[in-house]
N, C-alpha and C positions, 0 to 999 in steps of 0.2 A: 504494500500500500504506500502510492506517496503523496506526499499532501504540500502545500504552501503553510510557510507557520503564519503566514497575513491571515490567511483562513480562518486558521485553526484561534487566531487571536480573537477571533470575531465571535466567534463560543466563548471560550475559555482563555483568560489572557493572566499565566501566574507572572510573578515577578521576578523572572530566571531568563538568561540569555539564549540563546538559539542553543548553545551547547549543551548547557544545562538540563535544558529540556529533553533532549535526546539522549544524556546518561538517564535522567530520571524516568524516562518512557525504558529504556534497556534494563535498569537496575529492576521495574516493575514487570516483567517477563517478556517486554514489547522490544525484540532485539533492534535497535535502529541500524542499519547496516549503511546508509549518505547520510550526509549533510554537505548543499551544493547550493552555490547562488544560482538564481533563477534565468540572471542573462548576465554575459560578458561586461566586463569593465569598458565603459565607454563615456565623455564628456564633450560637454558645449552641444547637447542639442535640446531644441526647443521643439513645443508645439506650436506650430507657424499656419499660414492661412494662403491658400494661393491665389493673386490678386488675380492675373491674367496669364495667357497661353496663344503663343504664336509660335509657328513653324521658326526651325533655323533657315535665315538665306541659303547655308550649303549644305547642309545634311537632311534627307529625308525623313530621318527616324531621330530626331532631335528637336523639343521645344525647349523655345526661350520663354522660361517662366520670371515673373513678380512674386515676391513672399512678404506677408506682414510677420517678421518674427518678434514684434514685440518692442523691436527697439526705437521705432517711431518715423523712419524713411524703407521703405519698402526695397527689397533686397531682389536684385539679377539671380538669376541663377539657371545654367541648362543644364533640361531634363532629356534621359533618355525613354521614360515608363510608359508604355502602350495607356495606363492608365489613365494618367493625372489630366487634373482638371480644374477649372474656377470654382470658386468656391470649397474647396476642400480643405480640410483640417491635416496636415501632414507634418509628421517626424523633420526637421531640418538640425542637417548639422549647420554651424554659423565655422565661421572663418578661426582658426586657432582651437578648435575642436578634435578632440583624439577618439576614433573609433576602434571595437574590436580589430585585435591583430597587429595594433601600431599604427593604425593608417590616420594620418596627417591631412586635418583639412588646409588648404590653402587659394591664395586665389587664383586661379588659372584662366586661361583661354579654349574654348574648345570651337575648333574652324575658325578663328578670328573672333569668336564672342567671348564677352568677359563672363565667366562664373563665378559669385562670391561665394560657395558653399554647397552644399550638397540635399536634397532629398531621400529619405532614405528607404528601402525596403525592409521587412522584416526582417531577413537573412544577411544583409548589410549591417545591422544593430545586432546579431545574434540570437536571436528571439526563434529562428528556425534553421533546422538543419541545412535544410535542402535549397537551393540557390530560388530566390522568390519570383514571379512573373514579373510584380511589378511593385511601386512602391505603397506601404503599407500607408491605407486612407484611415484616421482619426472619426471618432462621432463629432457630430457638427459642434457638442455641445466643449469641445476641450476647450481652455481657458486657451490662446494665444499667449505667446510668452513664457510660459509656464515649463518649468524643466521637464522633457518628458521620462525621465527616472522618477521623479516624482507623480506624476500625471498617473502613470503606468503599475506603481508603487513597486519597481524594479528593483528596492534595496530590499528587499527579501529573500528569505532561504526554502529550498525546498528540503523535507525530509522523507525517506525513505525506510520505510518499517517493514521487515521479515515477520508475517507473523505466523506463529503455528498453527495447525490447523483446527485446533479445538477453540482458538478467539476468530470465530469470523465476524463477532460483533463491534471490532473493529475495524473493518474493510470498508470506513465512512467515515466522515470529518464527525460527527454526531455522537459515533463509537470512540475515534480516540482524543473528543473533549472530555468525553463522560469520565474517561482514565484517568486524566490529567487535572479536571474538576476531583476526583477522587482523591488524588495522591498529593493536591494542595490546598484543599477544605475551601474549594471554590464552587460557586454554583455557574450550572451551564446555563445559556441565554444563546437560544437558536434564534432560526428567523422564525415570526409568526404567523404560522401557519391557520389558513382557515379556510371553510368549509365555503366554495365555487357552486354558487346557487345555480341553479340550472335555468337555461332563457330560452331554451328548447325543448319541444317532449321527446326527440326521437332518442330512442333504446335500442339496444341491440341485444337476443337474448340471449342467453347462458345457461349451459348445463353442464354436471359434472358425473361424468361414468367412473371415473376411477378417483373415488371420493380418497383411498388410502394416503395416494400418492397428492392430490392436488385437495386440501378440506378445502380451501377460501380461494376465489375467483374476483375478481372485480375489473369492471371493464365501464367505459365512459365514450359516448358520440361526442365529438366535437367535431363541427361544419366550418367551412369560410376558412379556413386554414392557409394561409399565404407559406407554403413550402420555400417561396424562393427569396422570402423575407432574409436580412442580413443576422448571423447570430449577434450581440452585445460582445464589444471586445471585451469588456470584464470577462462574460462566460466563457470566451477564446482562452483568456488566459490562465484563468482557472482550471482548466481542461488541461491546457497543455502544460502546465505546472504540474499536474496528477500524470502525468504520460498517456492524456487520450488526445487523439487528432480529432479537429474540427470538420464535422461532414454537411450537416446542413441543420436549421433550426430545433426541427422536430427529434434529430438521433442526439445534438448536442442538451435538447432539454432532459433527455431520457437519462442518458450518461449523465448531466449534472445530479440531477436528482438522486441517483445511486451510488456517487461518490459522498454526498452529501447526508444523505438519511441511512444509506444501505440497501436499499428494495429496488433490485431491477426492475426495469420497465421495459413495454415495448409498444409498437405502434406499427398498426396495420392499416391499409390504404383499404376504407369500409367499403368502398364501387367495389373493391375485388374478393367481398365473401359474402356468400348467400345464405341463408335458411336462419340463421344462429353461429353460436358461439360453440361447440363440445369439448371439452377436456376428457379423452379418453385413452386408453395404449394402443399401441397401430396393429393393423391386421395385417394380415396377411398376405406378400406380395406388393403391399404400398411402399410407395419411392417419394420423393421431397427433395426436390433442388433447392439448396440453401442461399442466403445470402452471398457467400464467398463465391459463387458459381455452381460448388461440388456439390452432384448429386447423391442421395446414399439411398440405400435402401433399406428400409426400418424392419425392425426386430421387432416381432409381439410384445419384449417388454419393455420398450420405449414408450415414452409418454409424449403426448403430442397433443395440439390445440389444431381442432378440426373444425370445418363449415361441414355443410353437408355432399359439397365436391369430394373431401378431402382432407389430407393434411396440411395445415398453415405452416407450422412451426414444431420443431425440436422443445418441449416444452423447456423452460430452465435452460434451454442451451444456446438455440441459435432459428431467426426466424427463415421464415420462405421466403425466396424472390418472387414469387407472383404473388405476394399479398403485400409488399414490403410497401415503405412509401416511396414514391418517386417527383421527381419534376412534376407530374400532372394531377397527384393528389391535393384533393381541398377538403375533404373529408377523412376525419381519422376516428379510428378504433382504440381506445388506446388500454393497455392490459396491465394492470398490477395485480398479481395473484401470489398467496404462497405456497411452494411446493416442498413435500417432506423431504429431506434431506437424503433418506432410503432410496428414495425414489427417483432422484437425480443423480447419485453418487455413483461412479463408473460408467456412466451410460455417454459422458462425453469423449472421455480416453477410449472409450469402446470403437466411436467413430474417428478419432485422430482428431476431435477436437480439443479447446482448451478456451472459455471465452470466460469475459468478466461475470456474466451471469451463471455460467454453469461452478465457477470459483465460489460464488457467494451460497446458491442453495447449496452446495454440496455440503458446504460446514453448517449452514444452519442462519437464516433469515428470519427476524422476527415477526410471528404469524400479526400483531399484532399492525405491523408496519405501512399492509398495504393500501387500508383509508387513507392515509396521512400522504403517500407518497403521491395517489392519484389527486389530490387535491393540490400539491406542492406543484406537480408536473404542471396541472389543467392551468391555475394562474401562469406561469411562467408560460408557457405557448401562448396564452389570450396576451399578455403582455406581447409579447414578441412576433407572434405568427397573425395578431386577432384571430374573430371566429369566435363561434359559438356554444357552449359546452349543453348538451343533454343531460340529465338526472343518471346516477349512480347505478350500475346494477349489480347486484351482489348474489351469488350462489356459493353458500359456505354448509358445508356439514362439523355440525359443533362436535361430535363424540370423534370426529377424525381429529379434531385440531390435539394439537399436544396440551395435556393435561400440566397444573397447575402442580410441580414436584416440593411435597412439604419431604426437610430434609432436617434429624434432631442431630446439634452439635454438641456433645458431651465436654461441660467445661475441663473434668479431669481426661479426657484423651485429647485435648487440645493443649493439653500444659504439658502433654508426654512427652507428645509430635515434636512441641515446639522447642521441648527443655525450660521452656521461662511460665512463668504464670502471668497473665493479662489481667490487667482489670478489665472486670465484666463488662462497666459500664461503656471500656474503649472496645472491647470486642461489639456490642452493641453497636456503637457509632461506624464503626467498621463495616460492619454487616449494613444497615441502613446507607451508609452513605454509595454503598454498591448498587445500590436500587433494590435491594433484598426487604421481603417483608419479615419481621423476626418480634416472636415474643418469647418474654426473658421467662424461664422456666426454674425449676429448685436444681437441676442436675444441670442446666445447659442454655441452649437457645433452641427454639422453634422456629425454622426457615421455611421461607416460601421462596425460592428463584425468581428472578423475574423473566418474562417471556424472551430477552434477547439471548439470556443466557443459557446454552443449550450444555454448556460440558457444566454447568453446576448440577451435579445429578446424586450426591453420597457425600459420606460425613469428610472425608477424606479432602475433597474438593472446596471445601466451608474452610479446612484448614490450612491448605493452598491459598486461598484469596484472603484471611487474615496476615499470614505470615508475609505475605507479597505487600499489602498496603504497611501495615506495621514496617515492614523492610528487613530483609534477610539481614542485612549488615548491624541491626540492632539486638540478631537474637545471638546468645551466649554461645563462643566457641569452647564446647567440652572434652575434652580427650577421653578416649575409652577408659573407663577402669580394670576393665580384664586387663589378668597376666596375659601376658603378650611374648610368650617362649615359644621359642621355635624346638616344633616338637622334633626327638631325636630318627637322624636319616637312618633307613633300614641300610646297611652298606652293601650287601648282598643281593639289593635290588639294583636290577638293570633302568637306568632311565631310557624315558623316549628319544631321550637329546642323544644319547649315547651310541642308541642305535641308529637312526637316522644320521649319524656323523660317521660312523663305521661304514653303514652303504654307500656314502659319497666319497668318502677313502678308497672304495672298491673302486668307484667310476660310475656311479650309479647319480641319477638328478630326482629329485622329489614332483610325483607330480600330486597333484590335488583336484579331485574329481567331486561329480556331483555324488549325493547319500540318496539319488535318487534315477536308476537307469531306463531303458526300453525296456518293455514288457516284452518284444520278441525276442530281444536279445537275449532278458535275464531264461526264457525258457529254452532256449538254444542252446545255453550254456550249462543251464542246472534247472531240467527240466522238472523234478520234483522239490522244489524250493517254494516255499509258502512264506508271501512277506504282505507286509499293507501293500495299499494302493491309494493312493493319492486321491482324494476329493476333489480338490483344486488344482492340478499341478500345472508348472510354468507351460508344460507343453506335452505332447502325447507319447515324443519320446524321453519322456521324462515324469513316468505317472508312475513307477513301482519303487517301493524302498529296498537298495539294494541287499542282495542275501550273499554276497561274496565282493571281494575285491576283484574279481576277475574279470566282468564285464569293465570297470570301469577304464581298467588298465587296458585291456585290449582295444578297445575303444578309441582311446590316448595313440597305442601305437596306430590304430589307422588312421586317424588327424596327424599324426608324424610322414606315414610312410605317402599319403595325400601330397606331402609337401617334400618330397623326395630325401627326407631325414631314412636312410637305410639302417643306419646301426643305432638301434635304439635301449637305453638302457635308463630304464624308470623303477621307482619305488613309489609304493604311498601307505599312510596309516593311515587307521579310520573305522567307525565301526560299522557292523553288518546288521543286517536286521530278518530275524527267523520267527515266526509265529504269525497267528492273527491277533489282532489288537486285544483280545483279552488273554491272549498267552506268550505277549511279544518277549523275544530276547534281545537284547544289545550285546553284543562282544564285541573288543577290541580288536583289531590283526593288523598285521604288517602282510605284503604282497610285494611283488617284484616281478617284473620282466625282463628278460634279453630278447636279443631279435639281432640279425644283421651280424659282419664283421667281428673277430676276438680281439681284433686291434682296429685303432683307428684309422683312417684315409694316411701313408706314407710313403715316401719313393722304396723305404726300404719294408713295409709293412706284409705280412704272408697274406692268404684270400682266405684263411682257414676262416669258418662258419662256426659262432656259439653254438655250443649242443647242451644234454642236460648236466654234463658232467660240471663244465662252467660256471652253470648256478648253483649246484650241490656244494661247490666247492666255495661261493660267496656263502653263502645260507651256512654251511659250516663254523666262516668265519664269526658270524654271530653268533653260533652255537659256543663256542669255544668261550665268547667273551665273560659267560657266565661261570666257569670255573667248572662245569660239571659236564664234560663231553661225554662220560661215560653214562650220563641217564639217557641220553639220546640216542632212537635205534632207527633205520627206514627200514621200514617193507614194500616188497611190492603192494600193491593196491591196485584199485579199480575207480576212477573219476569220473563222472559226466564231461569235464569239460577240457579232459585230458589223454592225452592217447594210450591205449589201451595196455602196448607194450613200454612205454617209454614213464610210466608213474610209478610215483613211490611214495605211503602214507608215514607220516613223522608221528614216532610215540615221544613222550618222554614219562618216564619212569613208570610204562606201561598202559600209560594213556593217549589216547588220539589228542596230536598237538594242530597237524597240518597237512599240507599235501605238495609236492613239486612234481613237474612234469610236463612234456611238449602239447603245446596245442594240439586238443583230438582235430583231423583230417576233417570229419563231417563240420564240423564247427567252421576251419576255417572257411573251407568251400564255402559255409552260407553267409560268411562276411564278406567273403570276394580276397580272403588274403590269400597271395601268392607265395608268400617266402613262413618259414617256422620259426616258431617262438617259444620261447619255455617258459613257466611261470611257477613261482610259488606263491604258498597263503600259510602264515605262521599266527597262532595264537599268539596275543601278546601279553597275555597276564603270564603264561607262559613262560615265554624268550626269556620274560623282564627277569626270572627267577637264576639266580645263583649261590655261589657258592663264596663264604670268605676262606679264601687260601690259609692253612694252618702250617706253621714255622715250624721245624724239625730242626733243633739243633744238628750240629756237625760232628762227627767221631772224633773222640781222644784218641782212640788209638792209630797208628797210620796205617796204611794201607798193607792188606793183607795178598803177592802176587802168585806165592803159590802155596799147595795146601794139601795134606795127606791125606785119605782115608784107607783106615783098617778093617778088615772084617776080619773078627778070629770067631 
């Protein structure tokens, strides 16, 4: 969210500096991430007036303009601007004037004409990125003379707020005075809002089929609509100080409003929908060309605002271009409704979108907000666009709206949480001044949330929003009192570090795969293996939770051998997963592959081929590290996912530890591998197990080199 602090002063104005403001919004969980003037450093221009306008004698695309800038003789100056004209209110730099970039006014000649000074475009002052048509015309009403930093109120800052996604009651100059009125025992002073009598009967009607997802609707006719009316440079700048571009009257009132209060809007061209309003989920086969061009094709569980053609709109997300407004609307629709947050949330990243309105319902808009907004909207267009507004129509289902969450704050777990104990009566004011309703109770407080706030839901949350206005830095830094010994190391345990540093000594690289493979794979491989299955998973080859380290590795070497890596030599730990979710197990293992080359690519290097003996003999090297090579035995064996003649199963001390052995033939065929691989899979509770080495003194006596024996 970013805002202008001139704005935001217009609510709430504490007695702290731009900076200030922006720890004290950070320090209160509202990360500010800029603080940025709103246009470039620039001096000596005025708002000036343009007396007259005459062609240049030599250049076609050149007037010799007049300016009154104030100073009381009327000022030469040529223009190059397809625009400019008499009587206009225009930006002039005067002579001795320093513009964004360094640029130096001065007096010049341009084709033999004297210029004292400059006219400026928007993009000339800094005010827009993009290089401007022409130069930026003033309301009639600007003062001449008058510095236009001042005029424009240019010495301001903009700020920039990250917010998470459980404050969307934020995402509005309204939401972050309320904060800031909060955390400086200031009251907030919006603008006054009221209720746009109607001067028309016409209606348009509304109904709602998917009461879940949409309780409250509200929709409003307004005629005589002038589209092609200029927006108010204030709203311009306001807009574009928030980072939204100025498109035409009607979409800039929409966007102010919801920068402003929080409650998207929208506005449909009423010639282009027939029968009614419907808020329903889309059927079957139905498509919807959006505003951006792209058309998509809707999912049953999409919600959508329909006529009886069709679909209008992406509800919450984004509207249609055949109902949108355009150049030739003069009548509008205009829609403020709230939709549940369930019911918006995904459905925009579902289509690749991401717009301001689908940001705002998805955390949560206050149900409460949409009267207020359609009335805020209705004035601001009759100001700006005229036209005439029709009576209100409203289709809400009360048992859908969100319910009223009384939530009890126990004063002794709020003294737990905190370490400190509060006075009640500041815990009280705290609560209260959040907009929270609260009575004071013998164990606690009795809360009621108020409608914008959607994550105040549990006791937990009451003590988050104390501790945040109170301020983190006011509550006591305790150190633990537990002993704090470091409990004594088993030395005869093998670490992970240990092991995983031994295999990279071998020549071995760690690889790190998903805990979750192919469901044909994992049955390819280990075709009686019984693991979950993923509800939601990232994607379809990736829906089973693995029951071996072997798919993942093998996997690995074919994203290797893909990219012509031939001699490939990988490890990974990790654990596997056997059972059904009421009988699951988790083990640890270690796994490993060779594949390719016994040596690396050298002028002097042999062609010989890893086989299993290779790996036996890495896999040894671990065994060894434990001190107890003598509990370890291989036999042959028999593996799913191992060749028949070339496996061996690992006991240790008479138990099933592992297994090593070359890729079974039918396996690889149905991956498409060409070349063999050997792999093992070691227990690691296991491996980890050794022995501590026992000291044997050394013989007194010396050595004995030869030696009798008698038999009588």
């Amino acid at each position: 969210m970013k805002f202008s602090e001139q704005w935001l002063r217009e609510w709430v104005s504490p007695q702290l500096d731009t900076q200030a403001i922006a720890d004290q919004i950070t320090m209160a969980g509202l990360e500010v991430d800029a603080v940025e003037a709103v246009a470039a450093t620039f001096s000596g221009v005025v708002v000036a007036e343009v007396l007259s306008k005459e062609k240049h004698p030599d250049a076609d695309k050149l007037n010799v303009c007049t300016v009154n800038d104030g100073t009381g003789e009327p000022v030469q100056v040529v223009c190059g601007a397809p625009n400019v004209d008499v009587g206009q209110k225009i930006p002039f730099a005067q002579v001795g004037g320093v513009l964004p970039g360094d640029f130096k006014i001065k007096k010049a000649k341009l084709r033999g004409v004297e210029s004292r000074g400059m006219i400026c475009s928007a993009s000339e002052l800094g005010l827009e990125e993009e290089i401007s048509p022409g130069i930026l015309v003033l309301p009639a009403s600007a003062p001449v003379g008058t510095s236009f930093r001042e005029y424009m109120q240019l010495d301001d800052m903009t700020i920039e707020v990250d917010l998470t996604p459980n404050r969307g009651d934020c995402l509005s100059i309204k939401g972050l005075a309320r904060e800031v009125g909060v955390l400086n025992r200031l009251p907030v002073s919006g603008p006054e809002i009221t209720v746009v009598e109607a001067s028309i009967d016409d209606t348009f009607p509304v109904t709602i089929e998917a009461a879940e997802q949409c309780p409250r609707y509200l929709g409003r006719v307004i005629k005589g609509v002038n589209v092609e009316a200029e927006t108010p440079l204030w709203m311009v700048e306001r807009l574009r100080r928030s980072g939204v571009r100025s498109i035409d009257p009607v979409v800039d009132v929409t966007n102010y409003v919801m920068l402003e209060l929080g409650q998207p809007l929208h506005a449909f061209d009423r010639d282009n929908l027939q029968g009614g309003i419907t808020v329903r989920l889309a059927r079957e086969a139905e498509r919807l060309k959006l505003l951006d061009g792209q058309e998509v094709a809707l999912r049953p569980e999409t919600l959508v605002i329909a006529d009886e053609r069709g679909p209008l709109a992406m509800a919450g997300i984004m509207g249609g271009e055949n109902s949108g407004v355009n150049e030739k609307t003069h009548t509008i629709f205009l829609e403020s409704a709230f939709f549940a947050p369930l019911g918006i949330a995904g459905q925009a990243r579902s289509y690749g979108l991401h717009t301001d309105a689908s940001h705002r319902y998805e955390r949560g808009v206050d149900p409460e907000l949409p009267a207020m907004a359609v009335e805020r909207a209705t004035k601001l267009l009759m100001e700006i666009c005229g036209g005439q507004a029709g009576p209100v129509v409203e289709a809400v289902s009360d048992e859908h709206l969100p319910a009223p969450r009384i939530i009890m704050l126990r004063e002794a777990r709020l003294e737990s949480a905190l370490s400190k104990r509060l006075q009640p009566d500041d815990v009280t004011d705290i609560l209260q001044r959040l907009g929270l309703e609260v009575d004071k109770q013998a164990e606690g407080w009795s809360v009621v949330a108020p409608s914008w706030r959607f994550d105040v839901a549990i006791e937990e949350d009451l003590i988050e929003e104390v501790a945040r206005i109170h301020g983190y830095n006011n509550l006591p830094v305790r150190r633990p009192a537990a002993r704090l010994a470091l409990r004594p190391a088993n030395e005869a345990l093998l670490t992970q570090a240990q092991l995983r540093n031994q295999m990279v000594a071998r020549g071995f690289q760690e690889a790190v795969t998903y805990s979750f493979v192919a469901p044909d794979l994992q049955a390819a491989m280990l075709p009686d293996a019984v693991s979950p299955v993923l509800a939601n998973p990232i994607s379809s080859d990736l829906s089973v939770m693995r029951a071996s380290l072997f798919p993942g590795l093998v996997r690995a070497l074919e994203y290797n051998l893909n990219r012509q890596q031939t001699r490939v030599r990988i490890f990974e730990t990790g654990l596997v997963f056997n059972g059904h979710l009421d009988n699951l197990t988790q083990e640890p293992m270690m796994g490993a592959l060779v594949c390719g080359g016994r040596e690396g690519e050298g002028w002097n290097s042999t062609k010989a081929q890893v086989d299993f003996y290779d790996l036996k003999g890495d896999l040894e090297s671990l065994l060894a590290m434990g001190g107890a090579r003598e509990a370890w035995r291989f036999e042959p064996g028999e593996h799913p996912s191992l060749h028949p003649g070339q496996t061996a199963q690992l006991f240790y001390n008479g138990e099933s530890a592992g297994w090593i052995g070359t890729l079974h033939p039918q396996v690889r065929a149905k991956l498409g591998l060409k070349v063999d691989a050997v792999l093992f899979e070691v227990r690691l509770d296991v491996l980890s197990q050794g022995e501590i080495p026992a000291f044997e003194p050394l013989s007194r006596y010396p050595e004995v080199r030869r030696d009798l024996a008698f038999m009588l």
